[in-house]
C-alpha positions as CSV (number, residue, x, y, z in Angstrom):
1,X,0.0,0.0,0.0
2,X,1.1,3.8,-1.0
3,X,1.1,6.1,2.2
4,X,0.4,9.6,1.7
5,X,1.3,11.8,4.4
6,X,-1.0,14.9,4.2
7,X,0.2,18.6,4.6
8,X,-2.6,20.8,5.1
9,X,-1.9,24.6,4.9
10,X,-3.8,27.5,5.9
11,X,-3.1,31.1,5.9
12,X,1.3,29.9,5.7
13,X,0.8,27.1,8.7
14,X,0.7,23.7,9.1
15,X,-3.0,22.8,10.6
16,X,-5.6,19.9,10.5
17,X,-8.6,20.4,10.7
18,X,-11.7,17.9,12.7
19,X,-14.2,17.0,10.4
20,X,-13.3,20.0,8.0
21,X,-14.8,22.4,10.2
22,X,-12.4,25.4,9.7
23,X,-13.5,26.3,13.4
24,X,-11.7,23.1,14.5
25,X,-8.1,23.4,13.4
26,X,-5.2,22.2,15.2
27,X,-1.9,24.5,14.3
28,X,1.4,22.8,14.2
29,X,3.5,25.4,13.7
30,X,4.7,27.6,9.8
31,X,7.1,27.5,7.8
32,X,6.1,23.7,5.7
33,X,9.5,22.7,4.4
34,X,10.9,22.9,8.1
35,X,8.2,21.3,9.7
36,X,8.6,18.2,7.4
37,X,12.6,18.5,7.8
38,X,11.9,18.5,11.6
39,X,9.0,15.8,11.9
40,X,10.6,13.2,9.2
41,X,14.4,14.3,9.1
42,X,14.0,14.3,5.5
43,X,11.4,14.8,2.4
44,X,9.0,12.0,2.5
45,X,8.9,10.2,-0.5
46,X,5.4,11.3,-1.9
47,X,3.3,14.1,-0.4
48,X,-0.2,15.1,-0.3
49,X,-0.2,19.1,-0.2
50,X,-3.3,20.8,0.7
51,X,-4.3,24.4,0.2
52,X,-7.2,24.8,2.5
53,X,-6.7,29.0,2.0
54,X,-7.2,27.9,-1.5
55,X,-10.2,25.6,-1.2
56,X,-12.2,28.3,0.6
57,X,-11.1,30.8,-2.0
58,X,-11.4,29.1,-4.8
59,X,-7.6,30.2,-5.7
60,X,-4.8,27.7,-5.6
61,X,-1.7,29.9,-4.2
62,X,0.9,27.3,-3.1
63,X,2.7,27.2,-6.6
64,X,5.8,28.3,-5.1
65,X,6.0,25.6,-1.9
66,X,4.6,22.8,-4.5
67,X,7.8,23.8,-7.3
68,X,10.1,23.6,-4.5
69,X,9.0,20.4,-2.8
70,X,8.6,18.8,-6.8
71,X,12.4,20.2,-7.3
72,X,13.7,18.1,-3.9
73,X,12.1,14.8,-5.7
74,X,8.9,14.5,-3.5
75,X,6.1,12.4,-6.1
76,X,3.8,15.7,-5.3
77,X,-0.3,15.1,-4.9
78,X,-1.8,18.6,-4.8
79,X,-5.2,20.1,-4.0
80,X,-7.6,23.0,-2.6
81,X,-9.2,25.7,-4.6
82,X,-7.9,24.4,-8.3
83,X,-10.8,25.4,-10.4
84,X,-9.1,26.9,-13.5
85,X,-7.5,24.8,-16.3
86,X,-4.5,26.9,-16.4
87,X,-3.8,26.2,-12.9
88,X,-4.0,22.9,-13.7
89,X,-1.6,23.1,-16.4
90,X,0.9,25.6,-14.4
91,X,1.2,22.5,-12.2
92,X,1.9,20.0,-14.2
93,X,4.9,22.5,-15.7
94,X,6.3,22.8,-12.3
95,X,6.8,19.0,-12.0
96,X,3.6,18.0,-9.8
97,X,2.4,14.6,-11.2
98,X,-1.3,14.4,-9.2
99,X,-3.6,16.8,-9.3
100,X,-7.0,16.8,-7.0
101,X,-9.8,18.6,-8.3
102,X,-13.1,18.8,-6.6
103,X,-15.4,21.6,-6.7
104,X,-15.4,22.6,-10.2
105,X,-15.4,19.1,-11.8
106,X,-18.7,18.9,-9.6
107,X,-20.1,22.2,-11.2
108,X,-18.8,22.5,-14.0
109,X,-18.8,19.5,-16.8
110,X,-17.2,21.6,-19.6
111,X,-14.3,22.5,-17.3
112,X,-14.3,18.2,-16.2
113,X,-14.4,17.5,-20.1
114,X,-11.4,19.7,-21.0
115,X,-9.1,18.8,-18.0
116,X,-9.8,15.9,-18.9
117,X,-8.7,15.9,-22.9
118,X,-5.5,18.0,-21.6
119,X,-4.1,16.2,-18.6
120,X,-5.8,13.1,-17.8
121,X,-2.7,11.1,-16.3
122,X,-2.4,13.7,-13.6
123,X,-6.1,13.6,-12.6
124,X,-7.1,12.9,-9.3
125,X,-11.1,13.4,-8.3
126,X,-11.8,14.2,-4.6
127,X,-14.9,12.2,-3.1
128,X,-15.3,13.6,-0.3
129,X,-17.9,12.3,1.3
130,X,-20.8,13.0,4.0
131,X,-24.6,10.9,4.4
132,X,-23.5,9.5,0.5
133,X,-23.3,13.1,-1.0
134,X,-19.9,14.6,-2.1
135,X,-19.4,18.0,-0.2
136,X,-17.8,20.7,-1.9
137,X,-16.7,24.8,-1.6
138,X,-14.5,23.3,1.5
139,X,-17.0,21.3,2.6
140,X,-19.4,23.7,2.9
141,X,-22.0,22.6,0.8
142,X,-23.3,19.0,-0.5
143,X,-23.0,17.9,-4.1
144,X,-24.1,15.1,-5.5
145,X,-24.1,11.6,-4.6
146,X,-21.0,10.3,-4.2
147,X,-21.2,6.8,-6.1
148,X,-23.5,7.6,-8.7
149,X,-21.2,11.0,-9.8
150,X,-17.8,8.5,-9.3
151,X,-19.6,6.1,-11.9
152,X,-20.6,9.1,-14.5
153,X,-17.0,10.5,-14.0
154,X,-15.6,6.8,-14.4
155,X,-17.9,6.5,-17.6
156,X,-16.0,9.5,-18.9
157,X,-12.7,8.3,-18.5
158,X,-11.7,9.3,-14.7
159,X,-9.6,6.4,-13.1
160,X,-8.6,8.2,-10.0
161,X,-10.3,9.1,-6.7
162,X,-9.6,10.2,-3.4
163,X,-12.1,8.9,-0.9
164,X,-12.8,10.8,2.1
165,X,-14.9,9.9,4.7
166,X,-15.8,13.1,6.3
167,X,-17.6,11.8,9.3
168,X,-14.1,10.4,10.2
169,X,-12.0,13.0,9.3
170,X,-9.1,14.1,11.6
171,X,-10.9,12.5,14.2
172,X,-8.0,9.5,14.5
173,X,-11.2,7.2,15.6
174,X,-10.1,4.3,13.2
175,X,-12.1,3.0,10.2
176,X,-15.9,2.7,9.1
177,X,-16.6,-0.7,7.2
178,X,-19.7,0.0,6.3
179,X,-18.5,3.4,4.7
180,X,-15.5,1.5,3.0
181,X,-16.7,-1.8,1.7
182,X,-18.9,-0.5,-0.9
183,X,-16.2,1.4,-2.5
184,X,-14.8,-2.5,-3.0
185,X,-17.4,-3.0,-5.4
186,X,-16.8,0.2,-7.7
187,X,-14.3,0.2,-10.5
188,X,-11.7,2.6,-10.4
189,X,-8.0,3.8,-8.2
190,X,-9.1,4.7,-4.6
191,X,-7.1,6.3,-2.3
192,X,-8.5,5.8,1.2
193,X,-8.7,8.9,4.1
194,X,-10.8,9.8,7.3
195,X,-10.2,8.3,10.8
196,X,-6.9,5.9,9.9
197,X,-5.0,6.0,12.4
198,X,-2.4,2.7,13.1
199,X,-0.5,0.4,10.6
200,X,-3.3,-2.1,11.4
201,X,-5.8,0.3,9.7
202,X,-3.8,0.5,6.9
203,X,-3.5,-3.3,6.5
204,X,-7.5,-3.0,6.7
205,X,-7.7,-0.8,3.9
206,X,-5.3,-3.0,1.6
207,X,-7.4,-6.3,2.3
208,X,-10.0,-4.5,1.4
209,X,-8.7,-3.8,-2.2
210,X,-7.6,-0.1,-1.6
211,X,-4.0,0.4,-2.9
212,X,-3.2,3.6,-1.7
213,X,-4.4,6.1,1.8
214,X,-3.7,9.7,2.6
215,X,-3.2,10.1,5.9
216,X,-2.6,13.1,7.9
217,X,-3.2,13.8,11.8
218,X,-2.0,10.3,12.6
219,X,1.7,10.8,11.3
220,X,1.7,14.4,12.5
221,X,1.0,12.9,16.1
222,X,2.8,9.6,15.6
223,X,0.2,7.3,16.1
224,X,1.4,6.1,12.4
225,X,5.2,5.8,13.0
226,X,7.0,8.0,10.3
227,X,9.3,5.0,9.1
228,X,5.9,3.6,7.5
229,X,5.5,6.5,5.5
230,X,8.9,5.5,3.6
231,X,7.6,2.2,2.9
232,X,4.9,0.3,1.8
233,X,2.8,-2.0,4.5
């Protein structure tokens, strides 16, 4: 299994939020590159980089931390507020290979249709997910439901997903089967995030066909021990 450590950014720091309510942020400190020098000793291998200024915004504005951490070799996943194609394509020139869009692929299906013809290897779609329905605008507002929109998207040629289950999010309560198994049943590249919080829950997620989970208060606060995020479990 791929472990994704997740950096979440607002406003220059390091945070996470509970349940992506912007009112329940923990703040680990500024200053990204020297937080993940001092937590890991190193870059991590891959990274999941969030702008969640961006995703309430509607702005991406971390190109400058994502070109530098792409530049040091980190496999870069990237997301919050990306809702204009030439962002999109601004990334993928500054060596970021994964690219999570939400919001506008939800509301928009010309803007889904041309990313799409342009830069479909780097797609990644962001399900994230609360009562079934995909919530968007930072989670402020419900889309549509979840499964039926990954199997339209899927129809269209999407292959990638994020999967978020929001009730679990930052919460480091471990995992919801019923949530997760049936996501085993759709076709597509899952990655799994929302309430992992050991190696066993990890091992969870890979039996149950997922080959890949983000994970982010859990290796902030060790309950995940940083050498796993060098390896695969």
């Amino acid at each position: 299994m791929e472990i994704w450590p997740a950096l979440d950014i607002l406003d220059g720091q390091v945070v996470r939020l509970q349940q992506g309510d912007y009112s329940r942020q923990t703040i680990y400190g500024g200053r990204p590159l020297e937080f993940l020098e001092e937590a890991l000793g190193t870059m991590p291998p891959r990274l999941h980089l969030v702008d969640l200024t961006g995703a309430q915004t509607g702005r991406f504005s971390l190109f400058a931390l994502a070109e530098n951490l792409a530049k040091r070799g980190v496999d870069l996943e990237v997301g919050g507020g990306i809702r204009r194609s030439e962002d999109v394509e601004h990334l993928v020139d500054i060596g970021v290979k994964h690219i999570v869009l939400g919001t506008q692929v939800v509301i928009d299906p010309g803007f889904r249709r041309q990313v799409l013809d342009q830069f479909e290897s780097h797609l990644v779609m962001a399900l994230d997910i609360l009562e079934d329905c995909i919530q968007i605008a930072a989670w402020d507002r419900p889309g549509p439901l979840a499964r039926d929109f990954w199997r339209e998207l899927y129809a269209e040629g999407w292959r990638k997903a994020n999967i978020t289950d929001i009730h679990r999010d930052g919460t480091l309560e471990g995992l919801r089967q019923d949530f997760w198994l049936p996501w085993t049943t759709e076709s597509g590249d899952f990655a799994a995030g929302g309430g992992v919080r050991t190696v066993e829950d990890l091992q969870q997620l890979e039996h149950w066909g997922l080959a890949r989970a983000v994970v982010g208060k859990a290796w902030i606060e060790g309950t995940i021990p940083k050498e796993a995020l060098f390896r695969s479990c």
